[in-house]
C-alpha positions as CSV (number, residue, x, y, z in Angstrom):
1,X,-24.8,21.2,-105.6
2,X,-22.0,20.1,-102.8
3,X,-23.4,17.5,-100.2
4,X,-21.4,17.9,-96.9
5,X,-19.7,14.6,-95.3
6,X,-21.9,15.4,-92.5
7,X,-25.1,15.0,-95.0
8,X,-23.6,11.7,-96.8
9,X,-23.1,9.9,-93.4
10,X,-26.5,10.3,-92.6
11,X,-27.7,9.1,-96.2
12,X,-28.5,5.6,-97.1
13,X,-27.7,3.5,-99.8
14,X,-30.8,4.3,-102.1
15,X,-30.1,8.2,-101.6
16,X,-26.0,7.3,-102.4
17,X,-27.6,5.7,-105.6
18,X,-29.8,8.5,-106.6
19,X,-27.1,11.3,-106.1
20,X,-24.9,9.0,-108.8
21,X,-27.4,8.8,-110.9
22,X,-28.4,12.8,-110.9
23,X,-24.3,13.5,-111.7
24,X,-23.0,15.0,-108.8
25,X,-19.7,15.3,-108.2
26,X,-19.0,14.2,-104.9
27,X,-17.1,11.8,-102.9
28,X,-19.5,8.7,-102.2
29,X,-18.6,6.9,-98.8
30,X,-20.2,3.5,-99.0
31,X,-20.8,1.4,-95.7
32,X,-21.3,-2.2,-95.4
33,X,-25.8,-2.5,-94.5
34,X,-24.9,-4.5,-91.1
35,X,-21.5,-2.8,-90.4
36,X,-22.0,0.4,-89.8
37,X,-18.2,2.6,-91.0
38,X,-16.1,-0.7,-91.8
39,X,-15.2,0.0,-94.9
40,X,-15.0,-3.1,-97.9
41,X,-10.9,-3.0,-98.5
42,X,-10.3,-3.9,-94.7
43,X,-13.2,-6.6,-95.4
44,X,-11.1,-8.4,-97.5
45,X,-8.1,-9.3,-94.8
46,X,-10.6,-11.0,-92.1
47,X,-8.7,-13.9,-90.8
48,X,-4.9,-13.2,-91.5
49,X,-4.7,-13.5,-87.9
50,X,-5.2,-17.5,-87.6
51,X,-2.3,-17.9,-90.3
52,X,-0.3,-15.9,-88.1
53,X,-1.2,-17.7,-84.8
54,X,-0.2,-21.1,-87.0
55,X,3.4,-19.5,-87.4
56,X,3.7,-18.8,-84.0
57,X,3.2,-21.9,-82.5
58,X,4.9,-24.0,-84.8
59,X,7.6,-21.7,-83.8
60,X,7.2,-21.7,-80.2
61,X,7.0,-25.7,-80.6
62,X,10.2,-25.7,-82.7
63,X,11.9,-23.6,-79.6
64,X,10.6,-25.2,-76.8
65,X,12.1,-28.5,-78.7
66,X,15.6,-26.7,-78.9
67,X,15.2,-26.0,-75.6
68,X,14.2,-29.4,-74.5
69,X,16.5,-31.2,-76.4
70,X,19.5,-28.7,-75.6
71,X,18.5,-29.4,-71.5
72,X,18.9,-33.4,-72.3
73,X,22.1,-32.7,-74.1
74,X,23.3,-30.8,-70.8
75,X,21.7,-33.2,-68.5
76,X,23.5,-36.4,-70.1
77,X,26.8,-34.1,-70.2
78,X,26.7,-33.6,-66.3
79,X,26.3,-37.4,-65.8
80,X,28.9,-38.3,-67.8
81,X,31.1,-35.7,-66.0
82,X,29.7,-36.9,-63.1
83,X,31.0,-40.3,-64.4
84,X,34.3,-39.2,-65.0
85,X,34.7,-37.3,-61.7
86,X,33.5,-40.9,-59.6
87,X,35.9,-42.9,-61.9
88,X,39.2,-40.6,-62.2
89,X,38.8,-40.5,-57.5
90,X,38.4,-44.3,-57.3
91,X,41.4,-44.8,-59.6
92,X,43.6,-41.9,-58.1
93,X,44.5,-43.7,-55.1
94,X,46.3,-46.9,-56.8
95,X,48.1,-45.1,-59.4
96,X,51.4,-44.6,-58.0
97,X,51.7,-48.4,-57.1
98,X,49.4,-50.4,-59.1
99,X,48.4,-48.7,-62.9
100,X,46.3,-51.7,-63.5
101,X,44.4,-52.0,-60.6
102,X,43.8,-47.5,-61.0
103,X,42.7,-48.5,-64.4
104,X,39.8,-51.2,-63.6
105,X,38.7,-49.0,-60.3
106,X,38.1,-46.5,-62.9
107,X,36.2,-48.1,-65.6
108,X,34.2,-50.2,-62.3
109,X,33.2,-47.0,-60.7
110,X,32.1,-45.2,-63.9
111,X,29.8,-48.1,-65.0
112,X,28.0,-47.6,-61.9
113,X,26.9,-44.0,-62.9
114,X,24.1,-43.8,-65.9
115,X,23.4,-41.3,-68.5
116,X,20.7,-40.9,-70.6
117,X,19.4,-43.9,-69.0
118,X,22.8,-46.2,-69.8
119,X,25.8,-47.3,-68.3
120,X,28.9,-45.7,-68.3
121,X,31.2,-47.7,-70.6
122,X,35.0,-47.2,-70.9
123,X,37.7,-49.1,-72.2
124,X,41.3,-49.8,-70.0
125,X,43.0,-48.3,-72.8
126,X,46.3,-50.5,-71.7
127,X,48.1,-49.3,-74.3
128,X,47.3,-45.5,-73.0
129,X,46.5,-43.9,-76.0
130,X,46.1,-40.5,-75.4
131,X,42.9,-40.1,-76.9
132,X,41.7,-43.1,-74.9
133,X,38.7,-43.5,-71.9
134,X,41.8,-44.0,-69.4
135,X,45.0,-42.5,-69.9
136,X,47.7,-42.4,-66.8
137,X,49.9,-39.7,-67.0
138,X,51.8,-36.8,-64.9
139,X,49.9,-34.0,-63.7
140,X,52.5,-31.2,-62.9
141,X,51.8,-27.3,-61.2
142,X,55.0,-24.6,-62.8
143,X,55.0,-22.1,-60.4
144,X,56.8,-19.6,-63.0
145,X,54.3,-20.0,-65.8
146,X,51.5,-20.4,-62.8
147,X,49.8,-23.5,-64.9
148,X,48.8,-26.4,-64.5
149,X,50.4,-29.3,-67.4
150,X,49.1,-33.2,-67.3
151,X,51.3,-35.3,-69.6
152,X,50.2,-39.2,-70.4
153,X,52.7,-41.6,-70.2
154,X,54.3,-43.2,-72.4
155,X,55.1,-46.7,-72.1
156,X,57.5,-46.7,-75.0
157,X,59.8,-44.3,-73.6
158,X,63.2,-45.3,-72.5
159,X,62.9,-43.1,-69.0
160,X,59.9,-43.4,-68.5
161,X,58.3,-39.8,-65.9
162,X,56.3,-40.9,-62.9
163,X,52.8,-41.5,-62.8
164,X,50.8,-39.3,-60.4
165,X,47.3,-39.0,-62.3
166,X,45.0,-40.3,-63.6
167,X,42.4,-38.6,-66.4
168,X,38.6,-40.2,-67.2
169,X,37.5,-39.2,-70.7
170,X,33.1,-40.3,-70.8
171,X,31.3,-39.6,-74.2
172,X,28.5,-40.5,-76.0
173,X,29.5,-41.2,-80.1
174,X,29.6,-43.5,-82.3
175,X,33.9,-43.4,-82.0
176,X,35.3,-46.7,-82.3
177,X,38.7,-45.2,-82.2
178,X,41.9,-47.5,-79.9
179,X,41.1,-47.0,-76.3
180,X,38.1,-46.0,-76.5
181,X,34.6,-47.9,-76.1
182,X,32.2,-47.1,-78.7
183,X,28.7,-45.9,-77.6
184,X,25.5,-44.4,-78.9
185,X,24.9,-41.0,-79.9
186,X,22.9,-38.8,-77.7
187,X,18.9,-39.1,-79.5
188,X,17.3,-35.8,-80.0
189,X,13.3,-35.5,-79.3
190,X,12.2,-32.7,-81.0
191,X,15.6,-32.3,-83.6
192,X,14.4,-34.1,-86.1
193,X,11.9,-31.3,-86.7
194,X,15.1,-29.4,-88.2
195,X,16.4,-32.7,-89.9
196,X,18.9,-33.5,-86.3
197,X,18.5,-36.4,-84.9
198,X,21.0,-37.6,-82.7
199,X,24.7,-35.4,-81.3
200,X,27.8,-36.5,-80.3
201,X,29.3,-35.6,-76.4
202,X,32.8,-36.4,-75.9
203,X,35.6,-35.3,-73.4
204,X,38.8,-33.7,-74.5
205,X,41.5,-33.0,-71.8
206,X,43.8,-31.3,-74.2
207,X,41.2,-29.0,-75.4
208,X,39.6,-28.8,-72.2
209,X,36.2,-29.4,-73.3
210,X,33.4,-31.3,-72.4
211,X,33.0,-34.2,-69.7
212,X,36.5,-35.5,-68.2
213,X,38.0,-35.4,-65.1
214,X,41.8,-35.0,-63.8
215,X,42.3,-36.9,-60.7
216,X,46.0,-36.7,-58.8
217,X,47.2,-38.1,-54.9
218,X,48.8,-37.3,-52.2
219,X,50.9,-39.9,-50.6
220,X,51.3,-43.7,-51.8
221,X,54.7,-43.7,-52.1
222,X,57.6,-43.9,-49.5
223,X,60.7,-41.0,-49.5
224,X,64.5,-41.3,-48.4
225,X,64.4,-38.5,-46.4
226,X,61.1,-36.8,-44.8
227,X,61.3,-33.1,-43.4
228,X,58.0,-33.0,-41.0
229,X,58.3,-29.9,-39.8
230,X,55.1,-27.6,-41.3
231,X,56.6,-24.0,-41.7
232,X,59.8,-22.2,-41.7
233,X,62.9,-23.9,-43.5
234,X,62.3,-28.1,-43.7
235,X,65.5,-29.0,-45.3
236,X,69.2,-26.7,-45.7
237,X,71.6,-28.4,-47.0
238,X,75.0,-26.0,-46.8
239,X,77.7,-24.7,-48.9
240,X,78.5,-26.7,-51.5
241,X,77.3,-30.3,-50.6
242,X,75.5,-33.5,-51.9
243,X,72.5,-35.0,-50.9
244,X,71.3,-38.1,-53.3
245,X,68.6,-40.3,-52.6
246,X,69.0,-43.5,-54.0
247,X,65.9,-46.1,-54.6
248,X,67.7,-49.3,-54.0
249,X,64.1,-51.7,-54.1
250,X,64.1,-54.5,-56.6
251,X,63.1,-54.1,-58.9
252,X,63.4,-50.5,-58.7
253,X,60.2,-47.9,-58.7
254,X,60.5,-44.6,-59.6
255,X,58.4,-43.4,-56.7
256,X,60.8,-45.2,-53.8
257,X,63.4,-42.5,-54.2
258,X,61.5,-39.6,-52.5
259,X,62.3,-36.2,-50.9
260,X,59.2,-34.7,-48.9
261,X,59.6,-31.8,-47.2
262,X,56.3,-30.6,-45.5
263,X,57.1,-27.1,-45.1
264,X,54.5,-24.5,-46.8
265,X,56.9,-21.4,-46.4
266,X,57.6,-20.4,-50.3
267,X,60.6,-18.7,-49.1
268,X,62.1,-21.1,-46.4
269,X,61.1,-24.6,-46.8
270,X,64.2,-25.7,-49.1
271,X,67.1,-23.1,-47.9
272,X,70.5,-23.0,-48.9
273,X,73.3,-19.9,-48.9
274,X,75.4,-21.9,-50.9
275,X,75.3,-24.0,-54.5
276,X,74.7,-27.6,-53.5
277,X,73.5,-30.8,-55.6
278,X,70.4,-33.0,-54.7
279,X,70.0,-35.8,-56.6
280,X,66.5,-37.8,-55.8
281,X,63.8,-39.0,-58.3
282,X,61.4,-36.6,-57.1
283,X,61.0,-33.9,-54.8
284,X,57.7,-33.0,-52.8
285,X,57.4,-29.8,-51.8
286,X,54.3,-28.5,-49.7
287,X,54.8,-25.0,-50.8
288,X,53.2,-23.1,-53.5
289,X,56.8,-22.6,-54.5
290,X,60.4,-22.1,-53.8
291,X,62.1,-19.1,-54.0
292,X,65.6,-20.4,-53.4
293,X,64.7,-23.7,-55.6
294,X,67.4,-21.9,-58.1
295,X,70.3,-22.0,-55.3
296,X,70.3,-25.7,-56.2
297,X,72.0,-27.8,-58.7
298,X,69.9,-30.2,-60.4
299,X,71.6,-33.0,-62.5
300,X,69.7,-33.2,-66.1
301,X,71.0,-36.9,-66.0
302,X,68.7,-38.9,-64.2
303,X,66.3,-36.3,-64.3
304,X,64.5,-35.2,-61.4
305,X,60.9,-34.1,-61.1
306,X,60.1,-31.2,-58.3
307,X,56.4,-31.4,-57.6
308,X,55.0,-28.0,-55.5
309,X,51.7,-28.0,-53.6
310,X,51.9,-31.5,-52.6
311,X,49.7,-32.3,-49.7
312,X,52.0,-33.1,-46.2
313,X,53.1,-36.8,-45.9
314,X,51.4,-38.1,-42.7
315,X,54.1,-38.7,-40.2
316,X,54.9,-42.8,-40.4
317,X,56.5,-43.0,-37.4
318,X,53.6,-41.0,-35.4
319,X,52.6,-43.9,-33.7
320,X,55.9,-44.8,-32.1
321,X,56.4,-44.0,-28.2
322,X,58.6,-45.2,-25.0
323,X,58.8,-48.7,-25.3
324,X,56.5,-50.1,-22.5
325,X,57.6,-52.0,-19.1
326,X,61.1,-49.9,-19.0
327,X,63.2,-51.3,-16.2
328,X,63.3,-48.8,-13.1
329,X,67.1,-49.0,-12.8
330,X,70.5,-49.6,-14.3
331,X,71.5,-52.5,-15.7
332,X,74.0,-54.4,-13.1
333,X,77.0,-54.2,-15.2
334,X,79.6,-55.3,-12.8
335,X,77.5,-58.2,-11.1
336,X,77.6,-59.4,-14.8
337,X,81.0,-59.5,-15.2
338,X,81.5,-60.9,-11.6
339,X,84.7,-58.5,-11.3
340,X,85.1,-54.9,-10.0
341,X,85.1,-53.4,-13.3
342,X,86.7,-50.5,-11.9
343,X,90.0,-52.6,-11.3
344,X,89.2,-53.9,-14.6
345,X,89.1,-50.7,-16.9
346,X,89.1,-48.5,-15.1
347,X,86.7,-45.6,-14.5
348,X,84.0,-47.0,-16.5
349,X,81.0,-45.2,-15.2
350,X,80.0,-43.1,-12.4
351,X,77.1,-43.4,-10.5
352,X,74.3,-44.3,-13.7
353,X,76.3,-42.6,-15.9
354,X,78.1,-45.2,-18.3
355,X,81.2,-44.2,-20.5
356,X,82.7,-47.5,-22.1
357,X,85.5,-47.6,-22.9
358,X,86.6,-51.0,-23.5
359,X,84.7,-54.6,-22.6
360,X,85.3,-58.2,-23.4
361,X,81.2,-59.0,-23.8
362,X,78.7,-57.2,-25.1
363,X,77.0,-54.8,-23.4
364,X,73.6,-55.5,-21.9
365,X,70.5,-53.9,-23.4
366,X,68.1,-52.1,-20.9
367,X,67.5,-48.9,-19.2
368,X,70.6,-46.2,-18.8
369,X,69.0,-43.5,-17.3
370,X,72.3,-40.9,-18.4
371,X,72.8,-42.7,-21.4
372,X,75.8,-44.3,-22.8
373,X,78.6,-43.3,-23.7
374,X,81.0,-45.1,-26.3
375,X,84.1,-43.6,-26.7
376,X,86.9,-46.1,-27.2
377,X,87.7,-49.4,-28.8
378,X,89.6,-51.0,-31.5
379,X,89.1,-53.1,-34.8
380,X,90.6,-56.0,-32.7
381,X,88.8,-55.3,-29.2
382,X,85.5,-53.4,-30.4
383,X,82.8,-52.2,-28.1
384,X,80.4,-54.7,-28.2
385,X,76.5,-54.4,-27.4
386,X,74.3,-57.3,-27.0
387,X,70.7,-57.8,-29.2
388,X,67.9,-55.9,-27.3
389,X,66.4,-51.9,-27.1
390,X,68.3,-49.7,-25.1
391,X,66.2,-46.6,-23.3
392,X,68.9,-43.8,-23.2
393,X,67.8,-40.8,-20.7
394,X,69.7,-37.4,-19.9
395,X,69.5,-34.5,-18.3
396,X,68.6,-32.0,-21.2
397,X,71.7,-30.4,-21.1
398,X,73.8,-31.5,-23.6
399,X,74.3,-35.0,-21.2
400,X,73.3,-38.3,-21.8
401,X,71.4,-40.4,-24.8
402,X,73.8,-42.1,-27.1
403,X,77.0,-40.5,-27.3
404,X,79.7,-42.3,-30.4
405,X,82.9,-40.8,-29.8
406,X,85.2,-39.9,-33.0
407,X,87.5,-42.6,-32.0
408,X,84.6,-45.5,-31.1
409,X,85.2,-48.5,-32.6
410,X,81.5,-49.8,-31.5
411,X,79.6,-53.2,-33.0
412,X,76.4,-54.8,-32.0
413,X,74.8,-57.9,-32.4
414,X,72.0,-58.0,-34.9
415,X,69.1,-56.8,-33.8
416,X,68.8,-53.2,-31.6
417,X,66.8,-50.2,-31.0
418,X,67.9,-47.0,-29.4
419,X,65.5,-45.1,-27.8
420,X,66.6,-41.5,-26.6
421,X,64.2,-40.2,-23.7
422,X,64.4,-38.1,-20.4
423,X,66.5,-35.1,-22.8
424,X,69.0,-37.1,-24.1
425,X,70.5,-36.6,-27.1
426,X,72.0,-38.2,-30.5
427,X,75.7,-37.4,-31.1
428,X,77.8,-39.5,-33.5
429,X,80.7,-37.9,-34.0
430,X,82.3,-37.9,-37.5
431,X,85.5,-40.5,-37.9
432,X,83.5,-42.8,-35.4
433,X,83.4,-46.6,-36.8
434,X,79.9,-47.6,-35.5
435,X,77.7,-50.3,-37.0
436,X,74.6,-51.8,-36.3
437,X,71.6,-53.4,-38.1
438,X,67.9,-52.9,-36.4
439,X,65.0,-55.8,-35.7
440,X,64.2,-57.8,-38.3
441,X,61.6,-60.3,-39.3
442,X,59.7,-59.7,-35.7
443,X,62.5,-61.1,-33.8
444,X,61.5,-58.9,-30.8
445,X,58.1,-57.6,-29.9
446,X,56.3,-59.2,-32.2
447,X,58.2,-56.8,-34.9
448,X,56.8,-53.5,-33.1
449,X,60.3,-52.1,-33.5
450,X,61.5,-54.1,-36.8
451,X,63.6,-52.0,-39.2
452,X,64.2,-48.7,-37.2
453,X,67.7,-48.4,-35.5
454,X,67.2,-45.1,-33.2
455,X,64.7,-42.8,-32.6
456,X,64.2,-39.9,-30.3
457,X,61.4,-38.9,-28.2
458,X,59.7,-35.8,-29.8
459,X,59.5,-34.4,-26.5
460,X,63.0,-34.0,-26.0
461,X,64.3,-30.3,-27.5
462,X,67.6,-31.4,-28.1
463,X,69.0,-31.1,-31.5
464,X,70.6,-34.4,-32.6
465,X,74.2,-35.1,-35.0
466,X,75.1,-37.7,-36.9
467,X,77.9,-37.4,-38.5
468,X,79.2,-40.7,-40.1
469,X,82.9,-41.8,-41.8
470,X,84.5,-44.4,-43.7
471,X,83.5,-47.3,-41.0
472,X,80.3,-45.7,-40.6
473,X,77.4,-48.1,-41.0
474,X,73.8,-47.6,-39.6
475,X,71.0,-50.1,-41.2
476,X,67.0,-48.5,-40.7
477,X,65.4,-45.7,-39.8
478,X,66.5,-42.7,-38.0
479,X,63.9,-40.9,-36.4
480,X,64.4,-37.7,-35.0
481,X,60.5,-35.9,-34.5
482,X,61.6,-33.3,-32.1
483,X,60.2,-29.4,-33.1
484,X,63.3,-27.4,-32.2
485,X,62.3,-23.8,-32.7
486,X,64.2,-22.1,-36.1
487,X,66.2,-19.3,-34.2
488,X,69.1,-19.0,-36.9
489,X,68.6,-21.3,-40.3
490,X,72.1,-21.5,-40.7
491,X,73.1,-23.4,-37.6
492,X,72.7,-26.6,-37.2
493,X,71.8,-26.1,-33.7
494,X,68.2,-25.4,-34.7
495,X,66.9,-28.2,-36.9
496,X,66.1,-31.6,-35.1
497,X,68.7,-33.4,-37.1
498,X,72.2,-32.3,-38.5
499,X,73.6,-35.3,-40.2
500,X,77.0,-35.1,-42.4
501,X,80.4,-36.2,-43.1
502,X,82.4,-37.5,-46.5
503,X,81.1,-40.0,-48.3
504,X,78.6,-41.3,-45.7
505,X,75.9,-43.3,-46.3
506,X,72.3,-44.0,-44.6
507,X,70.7,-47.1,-44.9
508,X,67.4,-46.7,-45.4
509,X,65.5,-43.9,-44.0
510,X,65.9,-40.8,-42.1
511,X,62.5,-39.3,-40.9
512,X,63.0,-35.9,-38.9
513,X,61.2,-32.9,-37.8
514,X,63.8,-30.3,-39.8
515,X,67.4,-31.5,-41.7
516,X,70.4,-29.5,-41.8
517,X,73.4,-30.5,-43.4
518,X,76.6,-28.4,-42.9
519,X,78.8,-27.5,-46.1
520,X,81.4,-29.8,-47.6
521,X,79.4,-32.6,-46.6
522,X,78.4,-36.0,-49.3
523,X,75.6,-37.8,-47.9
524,X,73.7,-40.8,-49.5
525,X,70.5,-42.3,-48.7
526,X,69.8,-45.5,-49.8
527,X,65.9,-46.1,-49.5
528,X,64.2,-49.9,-49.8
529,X,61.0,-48.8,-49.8
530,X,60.0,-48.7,-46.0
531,X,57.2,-46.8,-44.2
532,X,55.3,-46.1,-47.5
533,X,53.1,-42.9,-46.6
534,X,49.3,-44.0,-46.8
535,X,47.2,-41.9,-49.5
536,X,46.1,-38.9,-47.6
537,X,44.2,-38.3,-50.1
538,X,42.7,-38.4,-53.6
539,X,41.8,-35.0,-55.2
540,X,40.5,-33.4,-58.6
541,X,42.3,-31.2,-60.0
542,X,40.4,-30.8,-63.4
């Protein structure tokens, strides 16, 4: 007899029984009495599904831990970079002049900042370990290679490289290593579930990893010779000639023997057609670049440092107008004198125009309203102009302002100011034997004018030359801010300031709007240190 499935789901248990008993073979389906279908094997797995809810928490516990415990890790990392950042900007500013004084700004400034609920520590790290808190070092930008390089300094090193950066290394570790200031280990919350309980965070500047911060400037320091203009060619020096900038401060700094040259034209802002030498401790350069940077010849011996994308020295002289209360007219030369100085030399000026060419007293300072003139003299009988400013006007066409013949023999008491206004202009003639020292030690003006020795109004469009010689001897500052527009860059007609001659040297400073010097030429600057450019700025560069 076959029983249908159809017949045994209907059966009960008592006629499943009874069928067993009577022999049949047939399959024998057996429910549970208050389950209905569910059969016994699947009986024996109820509640597999709390062991598996167990798992899953203790593992969604374990991650939200990780996840915790990672988000501190970052959190405390961006407060100590944070740390770093504050304390490498509030040391920036002082490290071209005072490396102490960058170094406690630093650590000040960083202790103010908290992570993971502590202070900031770091050590000076005088000795500048480069593995220190607080290292001091160059920071320099390679066009070529198009990468960034900072270098610490070493204090051991015979010549030593300039300082222009400053790096701030912040950790949390246990690290007692020179230079550095030892601190706890970042505590883990939930890592101890995994046998973790505690991480190290530490900076690395070489590696580039973790919290630090780079920190260079912009000004701070004082240059020789300043090109102000902003675009097209700043500086040209011709042909085959020398240009050295010589830091003369005592004791000497490396940072007094500056070239800047404002100009961000990569092609243009350091010209030459020629091969000529430069010799300064560093040179500033605005631009990205310098695609003629190879016409030059730069001695290995002192070596020079060229720094590109420097930020534009702030004009020091901006401040510096027309002296005030200018006398209306001429001085009364002949009134002085109380002679016809026509009978006595001659035709010695005509009208307000004032050509000297001999006198037995010094000239009187004042008002000239053509200028003067000096184009005569001798060692014995020199052209002699008394202590005081002299406002020098023209006509803007090539007439007027200070004029030094090549055959002047000119000498001043201590203590002038030339002042060229009204379109005047500067010409010093080459072979002329003119010297003259400025204010000093606010002898005049309460020291308004101390230490500069001619200057020219930046109205004027003149273009002015001084071209020195064996008996030429200017103390101070030229200052020449006048924006003559670049028509041709190898004229000398077209830069504010031509300057030039054999063997000639400037003392101290010469600050102009654009700097040409012709070929054959050897000019020295010797710089003490004046008109330091203010920090323009303090910036991160990592």
């Amino acid at each position: 007899m076959k029983i249908t499935e159809k017949e045994i789901a209907g059966s009960n248990r008592e006629q499943d029984v009874e069928i067993c008993r009577q022999g049949f073979s047939a399959p024998v389906y057996a429910t549970h009495p208050r389950s209905g279908f569910l059969l016994p094997k699947h009986l024996r797995h109820r509640g597999i599904g709390y062991l598996w809810a167990v798992v899953f928490l203790l593992l969604i516990l374990l991650l939200t831990g990780l996840s915790l415990d990672t988000a501190k890790v970052y959190l405390v990392t961006h407060q100590l970079h944070n740390a770093a950042d504050a304390g490498a900007l509030a040391g920036a500013p002082w490290i071209k002049k005072d490396q102490q004084k960058a170094r406690e700004l630093a650590q000040l400034v960083a202790s103010q900042n908290f992570a993971d609920h502590d202070n900031v520590l770091l050590d000076l790290n005088l000795d500048n370990d480069p593995a220190g808190d607080i290292i001091v070092g160059r920071y320099t930008y390679d066009p070529a290679l198009g990468i960034s390089t900072f270098t610490p300094y070493d204090p051991m090193a015979i010549d030593p490289m300039p300082i222009n950066a400053l790096a701030v290394i912040t950790s949390r570790d246990l690290d007692d290593r020179a230079g550095h200031q030892s601190s706890q280990k970042v505590a883990l919350n939930y890592g101890p579930i995994s046998e973790v309980h505690a991480v190290n965070i530490a900076g690395d500047w070489f590696g580039k990893a973790g919290p630090y911060a780079i920190a260079t400037t912009g000004g701070g320091v004082g240059s020789g010779l300043i090109c102000l203009r902003r675009d097209l060619c700043g500086l040209h020096v011709q042909g085959t000639s020398s240009l050295t900038v010589n830091n003369i401060t005592d004791p000497p700094t490396y940072e007094e023997g500056a070239i800047q040259i404002n100009s961000s034209d990569d092609d243009l802002c350091l010209y030459s057609n020629g091969g000529p030498t430069i010799i300064a401790d560093i040179i500033n350069i605005t631009a990205d670049e310098c695609s003629l940077i190879g016409n030059y010849e730069f001695p290995e011996e002192p070596e020079m440092y060229v720094n590109y994308r420097q930020p534009p020295m702030p004009n020091p002289l901006a401040w510096l107008n027309e002296p005030e209360n200018k006398p209306t007219t001429n001085p009364d030369l002949s009134s002085m004198m109380g002679n016809d100085l026509t009978d006595l030399y001659g035709d010695v000026f005509i009208n307000s125009d004032v050509k000297i060419s001999n006198y037995p007293v010094p000239l009187p300072f004042g008002y000239y309203s053509s200028g003067l003139e000096l184009d005569a003299g001798t060692e014995e009988k020199p052209i002699w102009l008394s202590s005081g400013i002299y406002i020098l006007g023209g006509d803007g066409k090539q007439k007027g302002g200070l004029r030094v013949g090549a055959n002047a023999v000119v000498r001043c008491e201590p203590g002038v100011f030339f002042y060229i206004t009204e379109g005047g202009k500067c010409d010093i003639q080459g072979g002329a034997d003119f010297r003259a020292t400025p204010f000093k030690d606010e002898v005049f003006m309460g020291g308004l004018y101390d230490g500069i020795i001619i200057a020219q109004d930046p109205l004027d469009l003149l273009s002015a030359s001084v071209y020195g010689g064996p008996g030429f001897d200017l103390e101070g500052t030229m200052y020449f801010p006048q924006h003559v527009e670049l028509q041709d860059k190898s004229q000398e007609k077209d830069f504010a300031l031509a300057i030039g001659g054999n063997g000639v040297a400037f003392n101290n400073q010469i600050i102009a709007d654009s700097i040409y010097i012709p070929g054959n030429s050897d000019v020295t600057i010797n710089y003490d240190g004046r008109n330091p450019a203010a920090v323009s700025r303090a910036y991160l560069v990592e």
